[in-house]
N, C-alpha and C positions, 0 to 999 in steps of 0.2 A: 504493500500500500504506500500511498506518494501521500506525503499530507504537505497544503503547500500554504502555512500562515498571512494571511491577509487582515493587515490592519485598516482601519479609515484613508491613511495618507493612500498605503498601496492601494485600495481600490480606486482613487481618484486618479491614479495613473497608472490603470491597465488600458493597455491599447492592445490596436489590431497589427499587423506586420501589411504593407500597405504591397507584396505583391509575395508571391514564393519565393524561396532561399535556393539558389542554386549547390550550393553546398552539403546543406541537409539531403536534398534530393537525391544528390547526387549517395552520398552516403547510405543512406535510408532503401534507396532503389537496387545496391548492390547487396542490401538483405533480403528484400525482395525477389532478387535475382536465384539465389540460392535459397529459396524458401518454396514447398513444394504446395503450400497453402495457397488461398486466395486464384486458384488457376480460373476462375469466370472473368477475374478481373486483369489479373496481370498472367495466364496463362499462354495467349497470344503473345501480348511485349514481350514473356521471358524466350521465347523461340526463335523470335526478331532480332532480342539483342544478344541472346546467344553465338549466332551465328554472325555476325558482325564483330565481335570480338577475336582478338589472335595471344594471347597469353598475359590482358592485363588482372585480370580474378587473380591468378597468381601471387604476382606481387600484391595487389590488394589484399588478398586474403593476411596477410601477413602482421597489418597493422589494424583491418575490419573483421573478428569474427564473425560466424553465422546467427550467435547471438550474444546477448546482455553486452558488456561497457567496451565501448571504442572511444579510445582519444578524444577529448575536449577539441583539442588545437584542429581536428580536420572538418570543426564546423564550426570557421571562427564568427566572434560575434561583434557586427556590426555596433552595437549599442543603442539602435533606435529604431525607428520603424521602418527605413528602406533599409530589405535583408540586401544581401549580395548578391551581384552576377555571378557567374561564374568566373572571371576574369578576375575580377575585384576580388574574389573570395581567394582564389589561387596567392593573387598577390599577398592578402593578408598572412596565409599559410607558411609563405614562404621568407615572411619576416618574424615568425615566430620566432621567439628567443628559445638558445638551446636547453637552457632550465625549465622551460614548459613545458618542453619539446620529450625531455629526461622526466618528469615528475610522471607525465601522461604516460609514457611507455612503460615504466617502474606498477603503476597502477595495472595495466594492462596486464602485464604479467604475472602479477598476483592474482588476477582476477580470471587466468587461464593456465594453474602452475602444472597443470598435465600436460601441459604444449609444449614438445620439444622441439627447439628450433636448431638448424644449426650453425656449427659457429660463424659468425661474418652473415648472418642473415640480416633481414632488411631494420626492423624493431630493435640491434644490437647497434648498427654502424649509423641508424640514426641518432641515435643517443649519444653519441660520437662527437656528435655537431657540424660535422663534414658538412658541405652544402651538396656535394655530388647526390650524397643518398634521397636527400630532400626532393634536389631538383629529378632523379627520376620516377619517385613516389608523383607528385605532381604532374608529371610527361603520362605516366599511367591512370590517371584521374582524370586527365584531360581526354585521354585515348577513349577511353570507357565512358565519361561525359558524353562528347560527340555518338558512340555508337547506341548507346542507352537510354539516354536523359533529350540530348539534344531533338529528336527527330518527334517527337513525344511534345516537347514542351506548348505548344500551343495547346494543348488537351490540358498539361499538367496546369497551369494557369488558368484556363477553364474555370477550371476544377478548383482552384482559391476563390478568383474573383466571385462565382458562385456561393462558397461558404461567407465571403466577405458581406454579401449584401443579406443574407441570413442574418449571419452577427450585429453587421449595421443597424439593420430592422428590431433586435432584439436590445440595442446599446440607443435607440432614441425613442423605444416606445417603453422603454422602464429600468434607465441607466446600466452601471457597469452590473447591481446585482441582476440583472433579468440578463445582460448577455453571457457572466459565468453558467448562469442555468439553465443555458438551450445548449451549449456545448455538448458534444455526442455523448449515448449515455456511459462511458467508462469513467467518466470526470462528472463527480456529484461535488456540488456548492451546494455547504452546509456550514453559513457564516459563522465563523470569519474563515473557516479553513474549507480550503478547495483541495476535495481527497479524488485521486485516480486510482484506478490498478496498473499496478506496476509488478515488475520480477523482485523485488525487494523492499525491505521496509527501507522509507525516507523521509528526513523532517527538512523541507526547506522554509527557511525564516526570510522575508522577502526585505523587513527592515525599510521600508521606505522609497524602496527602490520600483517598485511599483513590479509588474509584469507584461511581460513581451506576448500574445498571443501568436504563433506563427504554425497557418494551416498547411498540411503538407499531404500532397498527392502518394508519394510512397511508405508514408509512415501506418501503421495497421497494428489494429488490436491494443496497443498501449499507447500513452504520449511517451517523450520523450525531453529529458531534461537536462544541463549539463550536471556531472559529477562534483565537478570543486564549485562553492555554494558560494565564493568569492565571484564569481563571472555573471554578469548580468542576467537576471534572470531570465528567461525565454521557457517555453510550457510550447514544446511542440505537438500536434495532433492530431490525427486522420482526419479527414474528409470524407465526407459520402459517396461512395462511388456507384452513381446513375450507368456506367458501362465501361469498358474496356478501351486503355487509349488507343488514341488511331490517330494519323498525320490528320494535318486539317487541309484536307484538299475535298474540293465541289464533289456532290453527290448526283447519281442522277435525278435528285429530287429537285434539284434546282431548275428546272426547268416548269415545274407547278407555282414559282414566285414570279410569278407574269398579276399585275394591276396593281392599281392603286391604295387597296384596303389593305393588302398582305404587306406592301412596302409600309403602310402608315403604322401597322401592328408592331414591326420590326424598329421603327422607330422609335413608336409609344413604349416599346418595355425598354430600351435608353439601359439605365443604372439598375432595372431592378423592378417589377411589380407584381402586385397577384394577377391570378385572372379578371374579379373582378374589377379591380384599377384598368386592368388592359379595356375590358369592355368599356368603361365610361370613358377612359381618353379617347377611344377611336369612334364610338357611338354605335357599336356593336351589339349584338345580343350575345349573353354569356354562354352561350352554343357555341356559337362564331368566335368569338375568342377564344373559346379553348379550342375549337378545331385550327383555328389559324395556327398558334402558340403551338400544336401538336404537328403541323407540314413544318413548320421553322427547324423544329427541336430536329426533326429526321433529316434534315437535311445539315445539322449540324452548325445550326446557325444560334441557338436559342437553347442553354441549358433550363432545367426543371428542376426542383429540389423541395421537398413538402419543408412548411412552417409552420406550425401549430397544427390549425384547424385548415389552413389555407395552402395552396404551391405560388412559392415566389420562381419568375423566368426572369433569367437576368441571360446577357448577350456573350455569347463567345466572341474568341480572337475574331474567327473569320466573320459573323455574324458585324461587328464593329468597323470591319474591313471593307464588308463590301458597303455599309450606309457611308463611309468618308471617299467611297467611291474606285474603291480596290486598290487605296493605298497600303506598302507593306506593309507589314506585321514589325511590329518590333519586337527581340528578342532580345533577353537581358543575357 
């Protein structure tokens, strides 16, 4: 059990993480990769990215177990609410000082003393402080990024911005306590302490420091928090996953978005609405809206997510793409 202390100050400065962590993801997606579970949802991607890789799981494996505590440092922490690119994150990584660097692998190993590794392995000669070990740990993270993470990302984002406008909806219709309390249910707020399931008992004391919320596309079955209680807090957490990522390219559904009503529908849900907001913004009947709302979503233009009593549809990448008029995509 995670119990994670919230006074008055921290609840006035719990925020939302204002887009996915390329770092976490990336991390998070290589347990996923090696995890024989969840195959409806990441069964497809792990086949994908299987095959696309040429010996970086390897060296990964090395510093990322299949489970419980991986290194703080290879999911450094921004301190605020824009998480990391993957660029920016790498960089961070690779100014990591070598006493973090040492402290985290030391933990590592105690925390897996039946692993025998051998001598001049990758978690020994980093600890070294060499920059070579670093810099190919990194080269491998990037390799694996690109074949796994990268091709994916328009989905993985999706798939935030989606839980964001949940969260949103629940943080301005009954502050910070009503949006700890819609949080998926493995994370129960039961003021002042926000307890999850976790693989081990944990007490983090947040002191004032408020808390980071950051929703992650590959994270599953538990959040995820750092180990040393000194580093900014952050409370990572699965998302709901409506289906199986897939690249965001035109379906042949696109071709049923021909008139005016269906363009105005696509507009009107904009940041985020229920069905019935959709009907009154476009003067619809609530049939109509949710039929419209339902050709969007197959076509991968309009994700779904239930809230409450009601389903909020909030707009994919491409969805956002094609109303600015098939401007790219940007990818962090």
């Amino acid at each position: 059990m995670l119990r994670i202390h919230v006074s008055g100050v921290d609840l006035s400065r719990v925020r939302m993480a204002t887009r996915p962590d390329a770092m976490w993801e990336t991390i998070l997606s290589f347990h996923r990769l090696r995890d024989r579970r969840g195959s409806t949802v990441f069964g497809k991607w792990r086949k994908e990215s299987r095959a696309r890789l040429n010996g970086e799981a390897r060296l990964l494996s090395a510093v990322v177990p299949p489970r419980g505590y991986f290194p703080d440092f290879l999911t450094p922490s921004g301190g605020g609410t824009e998480p990391f690119g993957f660029d920016a994150g790498t960089e961070a990584l690779r100014d990591t000082p070598t006493d973090r660097i040492r402290e985290d692998l030391g933990l590592l190993a105690a925390a897996s003393p039946l692993t025998r590794r051998p001598s001049g392995a990758l978690p020994e000669v980093l600890a070294d402080g060499r920059t070579e070990p670093l810099g190919r740990l990194i080269s491998a993270l990037r390799t694996y990024h690109r074949a796994a993470v990268e091709p994916y990302w328009p989905h993985v984002r999706a798939s935030i911005e989606a839980d964001r406008a949940v969260r949103g909806r629940a943080l301005l219709d009954g502050g910070a306590d009503e949006l700890l309390a819609t949080l998926p249910p493995m994370i129960r707020w039961r003021a002042p302490v926000l307890e999850a399931d976790y693989p081990v008992d944990r007490e983090l004391r947040l002191d004032g420091r408020g808390l980071l919320l950051q929703p992650s596309y590959f994270c599953r079955g538990t959040p995820v928090v750092y180990r040393d209680p000194v580093l900014p807090p952050v409370l990572v957490y699965p998302v709901t996953h409506p289906g199986a990522p897939a690249a965001a390219e035109p379906g042949p559904w696109l071709g049923r978005l021909v008139g005016h009503t269906r363009s105005a529908v696509l507009r009107a849900i904009g940041n985020g609405c229920t069905t019935s907001e959709l009907a009154r913004r476009t003067g619809v009947s609530l049939a109509s809206a949710s039929q419209h709302a339902c050709v969007l979503r197959e076509a991968g233009l309009v994700r779904t997510l239930r809230h409450g009593s009601s389903v909020l549809h909030t707009l994919t990448p491409l969805g956002a793409a094609l109303i600015r008029g098939g401007a790219p995509l940007a990818v962090p």
